[in-house]
C-alpha positions as CSV (number, residue, x, y, z in Angstrom):
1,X,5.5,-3.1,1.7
2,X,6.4,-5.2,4.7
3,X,9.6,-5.2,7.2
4,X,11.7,-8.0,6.3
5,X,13.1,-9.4,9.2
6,X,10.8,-12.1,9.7
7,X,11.3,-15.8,10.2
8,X,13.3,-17.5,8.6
9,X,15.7,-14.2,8.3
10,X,18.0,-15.6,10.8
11,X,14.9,-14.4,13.8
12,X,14.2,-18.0,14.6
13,X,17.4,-20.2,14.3
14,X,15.6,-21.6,11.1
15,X,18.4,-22.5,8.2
16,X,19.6,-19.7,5.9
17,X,17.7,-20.0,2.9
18,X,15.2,-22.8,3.9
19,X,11.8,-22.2,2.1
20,X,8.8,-20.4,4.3
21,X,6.9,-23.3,3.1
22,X,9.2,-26.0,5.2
23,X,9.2,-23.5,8.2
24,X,5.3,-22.5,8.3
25,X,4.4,-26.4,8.0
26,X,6.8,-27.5,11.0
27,X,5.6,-24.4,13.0
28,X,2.0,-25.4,12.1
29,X,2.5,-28.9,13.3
30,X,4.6,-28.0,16.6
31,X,2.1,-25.1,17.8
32,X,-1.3,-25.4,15.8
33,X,-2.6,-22.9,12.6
34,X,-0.8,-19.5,12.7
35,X,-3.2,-16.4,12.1
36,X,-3.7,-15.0,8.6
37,X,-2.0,-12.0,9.7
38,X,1.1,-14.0,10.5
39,X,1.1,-15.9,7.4
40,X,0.8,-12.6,5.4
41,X,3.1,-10.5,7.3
42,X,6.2,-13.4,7.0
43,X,5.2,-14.3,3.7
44,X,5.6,-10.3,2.0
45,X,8.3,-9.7,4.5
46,X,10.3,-12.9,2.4
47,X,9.3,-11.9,-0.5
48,X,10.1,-7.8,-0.4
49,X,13.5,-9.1,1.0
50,X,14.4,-11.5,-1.8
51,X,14.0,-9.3,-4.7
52,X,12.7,-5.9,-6.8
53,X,9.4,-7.2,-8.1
54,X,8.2,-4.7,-10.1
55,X,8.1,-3.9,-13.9
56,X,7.7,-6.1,-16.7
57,X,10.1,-8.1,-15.5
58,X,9.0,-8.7,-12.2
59,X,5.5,-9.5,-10.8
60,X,3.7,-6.6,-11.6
61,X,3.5,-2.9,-12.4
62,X,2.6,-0.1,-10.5
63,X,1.0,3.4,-11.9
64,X,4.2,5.3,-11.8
65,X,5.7,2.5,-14.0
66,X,3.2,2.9,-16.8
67,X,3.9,6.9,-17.6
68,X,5.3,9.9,-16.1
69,X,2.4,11.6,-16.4
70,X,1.4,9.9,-12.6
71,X,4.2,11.2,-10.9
72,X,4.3,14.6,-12.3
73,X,0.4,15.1,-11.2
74,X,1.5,13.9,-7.6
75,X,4.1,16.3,-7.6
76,X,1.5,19.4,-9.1
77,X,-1.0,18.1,-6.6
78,X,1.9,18.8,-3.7
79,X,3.0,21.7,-4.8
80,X,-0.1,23.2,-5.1
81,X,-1.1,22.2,-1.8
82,X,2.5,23.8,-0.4
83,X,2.2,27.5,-2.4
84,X,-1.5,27.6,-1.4
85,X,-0.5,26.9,2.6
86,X,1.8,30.0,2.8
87,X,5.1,27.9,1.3
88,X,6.1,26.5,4.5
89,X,9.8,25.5,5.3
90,X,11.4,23.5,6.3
91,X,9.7,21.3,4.1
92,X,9.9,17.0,3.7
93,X,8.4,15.0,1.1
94,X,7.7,11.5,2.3
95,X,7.0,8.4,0.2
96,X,5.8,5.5,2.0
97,X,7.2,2.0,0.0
98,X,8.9,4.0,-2.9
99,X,9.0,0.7,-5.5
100,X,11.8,2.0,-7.4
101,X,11.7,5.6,-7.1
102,X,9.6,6.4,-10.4
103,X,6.9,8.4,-8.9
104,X,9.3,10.2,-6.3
105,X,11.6,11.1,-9.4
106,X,9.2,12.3,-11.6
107,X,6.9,14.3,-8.8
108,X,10.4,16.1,-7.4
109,X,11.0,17.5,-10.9
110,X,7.7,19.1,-11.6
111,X,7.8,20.2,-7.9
112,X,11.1,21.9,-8.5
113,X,9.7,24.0,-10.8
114,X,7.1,26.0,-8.3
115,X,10.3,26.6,-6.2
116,X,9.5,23.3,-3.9
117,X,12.7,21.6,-3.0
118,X,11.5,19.5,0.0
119,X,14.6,17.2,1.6
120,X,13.4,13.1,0.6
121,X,12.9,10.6,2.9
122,X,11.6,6.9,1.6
123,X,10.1,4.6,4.3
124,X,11.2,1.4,3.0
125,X,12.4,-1.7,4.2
126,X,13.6,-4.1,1.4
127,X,17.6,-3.7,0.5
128,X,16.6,-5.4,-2.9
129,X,14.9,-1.7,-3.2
130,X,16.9,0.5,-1.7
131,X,19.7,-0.1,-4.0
132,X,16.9,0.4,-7.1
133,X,15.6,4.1,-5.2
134,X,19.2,5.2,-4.4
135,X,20.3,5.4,-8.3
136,X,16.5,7.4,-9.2
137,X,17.2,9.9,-5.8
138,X,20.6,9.9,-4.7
139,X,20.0,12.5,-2.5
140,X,17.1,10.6,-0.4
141,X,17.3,9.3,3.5
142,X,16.1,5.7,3.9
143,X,13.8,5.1,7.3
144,X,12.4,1.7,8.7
145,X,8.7,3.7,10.0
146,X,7.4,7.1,10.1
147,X,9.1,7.1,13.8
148,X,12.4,8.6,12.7
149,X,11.2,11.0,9.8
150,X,11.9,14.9,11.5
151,X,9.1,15.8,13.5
152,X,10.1,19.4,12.5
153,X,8.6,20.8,9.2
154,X,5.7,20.3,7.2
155,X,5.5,16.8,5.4
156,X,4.4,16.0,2.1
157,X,3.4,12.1,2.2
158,X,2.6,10.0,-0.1
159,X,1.7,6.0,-0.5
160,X,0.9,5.0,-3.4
161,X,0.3,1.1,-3.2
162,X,1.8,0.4,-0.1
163,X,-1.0,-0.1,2.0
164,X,-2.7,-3.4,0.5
165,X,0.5,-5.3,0.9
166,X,0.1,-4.6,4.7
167,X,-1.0,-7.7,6.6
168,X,-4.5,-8.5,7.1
169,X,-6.8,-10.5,9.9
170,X,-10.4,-12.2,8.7
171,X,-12.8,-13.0,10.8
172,X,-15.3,-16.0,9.5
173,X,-19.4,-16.1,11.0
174,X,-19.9,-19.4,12.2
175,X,-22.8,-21.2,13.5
176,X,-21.7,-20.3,16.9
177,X,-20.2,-16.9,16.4
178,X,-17.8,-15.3,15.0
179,X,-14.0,-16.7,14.7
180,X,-10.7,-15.8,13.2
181,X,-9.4,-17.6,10.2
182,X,-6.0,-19.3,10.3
183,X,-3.7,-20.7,8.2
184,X,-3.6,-24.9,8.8
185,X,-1.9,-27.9,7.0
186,X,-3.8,-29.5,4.2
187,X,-5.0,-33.3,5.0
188,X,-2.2,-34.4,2.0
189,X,0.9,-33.6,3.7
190,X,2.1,-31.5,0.7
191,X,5.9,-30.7,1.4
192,X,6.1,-28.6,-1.7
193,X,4.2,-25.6,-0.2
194,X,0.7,-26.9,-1.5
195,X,-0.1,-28.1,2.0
196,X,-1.7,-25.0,3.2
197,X,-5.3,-24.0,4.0
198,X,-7.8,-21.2,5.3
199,X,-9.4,-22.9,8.5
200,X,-11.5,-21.4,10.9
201,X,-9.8,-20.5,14.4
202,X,-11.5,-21.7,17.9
203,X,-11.0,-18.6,20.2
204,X,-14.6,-16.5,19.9
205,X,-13.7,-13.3,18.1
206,X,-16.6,-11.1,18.3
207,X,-15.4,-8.4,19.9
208,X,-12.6,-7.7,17.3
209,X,-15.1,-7.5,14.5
210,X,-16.1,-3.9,13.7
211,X,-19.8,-3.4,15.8
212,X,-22.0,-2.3,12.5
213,X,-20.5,-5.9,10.8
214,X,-21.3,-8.3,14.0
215,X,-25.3,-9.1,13.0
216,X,-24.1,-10.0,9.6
217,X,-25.4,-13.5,8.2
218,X,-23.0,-17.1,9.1
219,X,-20.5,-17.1,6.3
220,X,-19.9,-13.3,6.3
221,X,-16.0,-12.7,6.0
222,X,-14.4,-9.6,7.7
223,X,-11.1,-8.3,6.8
224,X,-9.3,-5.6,9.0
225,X,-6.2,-4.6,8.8
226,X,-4.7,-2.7,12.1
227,X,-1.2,-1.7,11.0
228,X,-2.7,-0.2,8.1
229,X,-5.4,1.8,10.5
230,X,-2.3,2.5,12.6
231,X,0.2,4.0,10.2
232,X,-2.7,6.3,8.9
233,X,-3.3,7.1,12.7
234,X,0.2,8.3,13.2
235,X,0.7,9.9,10.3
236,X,-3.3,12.2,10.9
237,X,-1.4,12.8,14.2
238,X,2.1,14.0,12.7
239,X,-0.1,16.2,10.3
240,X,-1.9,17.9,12.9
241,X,1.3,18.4,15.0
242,X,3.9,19.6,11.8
243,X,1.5,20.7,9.0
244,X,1.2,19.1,5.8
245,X,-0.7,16.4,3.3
246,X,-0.9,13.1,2.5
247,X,-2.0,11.3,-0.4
248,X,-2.9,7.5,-0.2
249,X,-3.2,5.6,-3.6
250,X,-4.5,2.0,-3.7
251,X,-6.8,-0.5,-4.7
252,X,-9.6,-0.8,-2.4
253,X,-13.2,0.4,-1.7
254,X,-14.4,3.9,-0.7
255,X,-17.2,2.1,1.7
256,X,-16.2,-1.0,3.9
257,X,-17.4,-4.5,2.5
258,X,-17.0,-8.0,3.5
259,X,-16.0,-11.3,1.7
260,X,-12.5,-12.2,1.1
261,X,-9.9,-10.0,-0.8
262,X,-6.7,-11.5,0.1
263,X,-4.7,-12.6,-3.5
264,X,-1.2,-13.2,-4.8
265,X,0.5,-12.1,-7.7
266,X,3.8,-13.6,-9.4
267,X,4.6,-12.7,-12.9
268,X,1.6,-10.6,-13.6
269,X,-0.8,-13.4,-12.8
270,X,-3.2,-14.1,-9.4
271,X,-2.0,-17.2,-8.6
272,X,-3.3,-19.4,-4.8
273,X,-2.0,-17.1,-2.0
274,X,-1.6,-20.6,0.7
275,X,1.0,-22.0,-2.7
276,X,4.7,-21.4,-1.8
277,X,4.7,-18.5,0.3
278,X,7.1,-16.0,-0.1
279,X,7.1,-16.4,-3.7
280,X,4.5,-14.3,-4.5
281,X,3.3,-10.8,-3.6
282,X,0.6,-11.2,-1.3
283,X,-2.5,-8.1,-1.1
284,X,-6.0,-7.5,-0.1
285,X,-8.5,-4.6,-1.0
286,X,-7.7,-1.2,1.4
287,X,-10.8,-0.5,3.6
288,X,-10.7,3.5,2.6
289,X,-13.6,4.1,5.0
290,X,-12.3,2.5,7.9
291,X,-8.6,4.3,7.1
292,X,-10.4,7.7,7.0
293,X,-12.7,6.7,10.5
294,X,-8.9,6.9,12.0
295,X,-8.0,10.0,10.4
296,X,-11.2,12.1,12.1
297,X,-10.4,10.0,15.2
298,X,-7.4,11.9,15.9
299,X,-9.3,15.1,14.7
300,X,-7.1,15.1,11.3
301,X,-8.4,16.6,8.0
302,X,-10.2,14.2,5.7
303,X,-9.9,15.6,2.2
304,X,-12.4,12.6,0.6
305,X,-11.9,9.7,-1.0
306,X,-12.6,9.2,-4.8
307,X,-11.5,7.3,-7.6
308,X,-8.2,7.7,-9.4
309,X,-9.5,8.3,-12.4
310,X,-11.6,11.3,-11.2
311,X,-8.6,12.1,-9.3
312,X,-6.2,12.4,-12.4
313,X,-8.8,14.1,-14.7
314,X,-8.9,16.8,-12.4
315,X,-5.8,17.5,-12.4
316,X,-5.5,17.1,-15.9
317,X,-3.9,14.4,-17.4
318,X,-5.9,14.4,-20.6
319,X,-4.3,18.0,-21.3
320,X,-0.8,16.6,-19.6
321,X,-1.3,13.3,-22.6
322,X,-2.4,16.1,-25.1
323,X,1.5,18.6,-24.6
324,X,3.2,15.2,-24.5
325,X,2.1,14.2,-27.6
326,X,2.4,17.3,-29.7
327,X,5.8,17.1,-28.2
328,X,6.4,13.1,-29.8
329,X,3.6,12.5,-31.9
330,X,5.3,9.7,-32.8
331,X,4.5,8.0,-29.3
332,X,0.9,9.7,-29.2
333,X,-0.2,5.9,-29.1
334,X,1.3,4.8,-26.2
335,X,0.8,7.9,-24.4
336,X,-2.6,7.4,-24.8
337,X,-3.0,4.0,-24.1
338,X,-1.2,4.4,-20.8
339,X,-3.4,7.3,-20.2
340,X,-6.2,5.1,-20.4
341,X,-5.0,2.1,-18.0
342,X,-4.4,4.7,-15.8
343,X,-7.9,6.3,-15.8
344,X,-10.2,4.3,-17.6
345,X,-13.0,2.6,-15.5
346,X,-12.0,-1.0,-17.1
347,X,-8.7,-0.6,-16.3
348,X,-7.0,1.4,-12.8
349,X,-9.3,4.1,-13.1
350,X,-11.8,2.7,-10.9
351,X,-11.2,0.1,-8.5
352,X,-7.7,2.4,-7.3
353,X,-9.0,5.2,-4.7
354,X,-7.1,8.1,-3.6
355,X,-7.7,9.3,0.0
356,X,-6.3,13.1,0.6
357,X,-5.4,13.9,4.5
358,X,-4.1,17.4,5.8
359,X,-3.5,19.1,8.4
360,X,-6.4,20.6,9.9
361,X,-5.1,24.3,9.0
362,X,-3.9,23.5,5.2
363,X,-6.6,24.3,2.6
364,X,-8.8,21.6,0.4
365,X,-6.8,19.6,-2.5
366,X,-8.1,20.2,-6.0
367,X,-9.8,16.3,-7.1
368,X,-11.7,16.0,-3.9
């Protein structure tokens, strides 16, 4: 999730409550196209600001949403890791962009149960949230980065799809190189937010392109995303320093790729990202291999990157579905049908990875 904070937040003198639409098009036409970056980054930062957008209600619904059974591997998965690493203490579990504090709820019980009792801190920076994650853990601390989480005791992170709302750059191959693509007015003069388009930039940008992607054919589109690569940075480097895991859960690709993957979503439907920004959540695919390049950088421990659905059979959520339905066999249906959108290859099983990180003295994590 992005910082709100952005234009039109009171940080440019715009009007309280003007539209990001009305602001982007008289920035566009004062100072030239604004970066895709910049377009993304203003446009979530509205949008997490404005509102809780998750459920069935909202504009989509995340894995902790659809059963318990997600959170309560998470917290096994921790826990494990913790007992097996000598049961440090003090001990913190970290969630990076909580939603509404299903999977930090549900993991915190099962990890109570191995004696695991870590204090709670959620890095999150919509109020809109907040207020949602304070009545699921009263008990938690709110932070705006990973800056001010206690750089005493081992840490317990996990993200689990916050890193694809992070904003992206793309880089187009032209004819004469390669160039960034921006975000520029439409020829129509839309004022109802339909006035925006992808154009190409005219600054050469070849050096920002990773090196193995620069020979790649004119029309080639490369998408990086540095606070992503950053965060995981940091956090490899807080591992290494305090002891601990991470877990990173997201839709993405285990091997970096190029063409496009930036999309919106508003009321469980992709609808045209450059349509009334703001008003939608904006994501792209997570570049797992570029995210786990960062982690050996800073001589962190990659535990591997696999599917979620190899992830969550390993740790047993066919047996988990199995005790929950002898339990309420009169809900064996839906168990099993969230089961399988959570695992199934059609469904989340494949397209969502989950990359494991440790400190370089912690052991291996089961489902890598």
């Amino acid at each position: 999730m992005s910082e709100p904070g952005g234009i039109g937040n009171g940080g440019d003198g715009a009007p309280e409550g003007e539209s990001l639409s009305v602001i982007f098009r008289r920035l566009i036409a004062n100072y030239g196209p604004i970066t895709i970056q910049h377009y993304f980054g203003e446009s979530n930062a509205r949008y997490y600001t404005a509102k809780d957008p998750l459920g069935s209600e909202g504009d989509f619904v995340t894995a902790p949403e659809i059963s318990q059974m997600f959170g309560e591997l998470i917290g096994l998965w921790l826990a494990d890791m913790w007992i097996r690493a000598g049961k440090p203490e003090p001990v913190h579990y970290v969630e990076l962009g909580p939603g509404r504090g299903t999977l930090a709820r549900d993991a915190l019980r099962v990890m109570a149960r191995y004696g695991l009792t870590p204090q709670v801190h959620f890095v999150e920076g919509s109020a809109a949230l907040k207020a949602v994650q304070l009545e699921a853990v009263p008990h938690a601390r709110w932070h705006g980065d990973l800056d001010s989480i206690p750089h005493h005791g081992a840490l317990l992170v996990v993200g689990n799809e916050f890193l694809d709302a992070l904003p992206i750059r793309q880089f187009a191959r032209m004819a004469e190189g390669w160039r960034e693509r921006m975000v520029g007015l439409a020829d129509n003069g839309a004022e109802d937010g339909q006035g925006f388009l992808p154009i190409a930039g005219e600054k050469p940008m070849d050096l920002a392109v990773p090196v193995e992607l620069r020979e790649a054919p004119e029309g080639t589109i490369v998408e990086t995303c540095p606070p992503a690569t950053g965060i995981v940075y940091e956090l490899a480097g807080r591992l290494n320093a305090q002891g601990g895991c991470a877990l990173l859960i997201d839709y993405g690709h285990a091997h970096t790729r190029t063409g496009s993957t930036l999309q919106a979503v508003r009321a469980h439907r992709k609808v045209d990202p450059f349509v009334n920004p703001g008003e939608a959540d904006l994501t792209a695919h997570v570049d797992f291999e570029a995210l786990s390049r960062a982690v050996l950088s800073r001589e962190g421990k990659w535990l591997g990157t696999v599917t979620q659905g190899h992830f969550l059979r390993a740790l047993g959520i066919e047996a988990r579905t199995a005790a929950l339905a002898a339990k309420a066999p009169a809900h064996i249906v839906s168990l099993e049908t969230a089961r399988d959108r959570l695992i199934e290859e059609g469904q989340m099983g494949a397209l969502f990875k989950v990359m494991g990180i440790a400190a370089p003295q912690w052991p291996d994590g089961a489902g890598f």
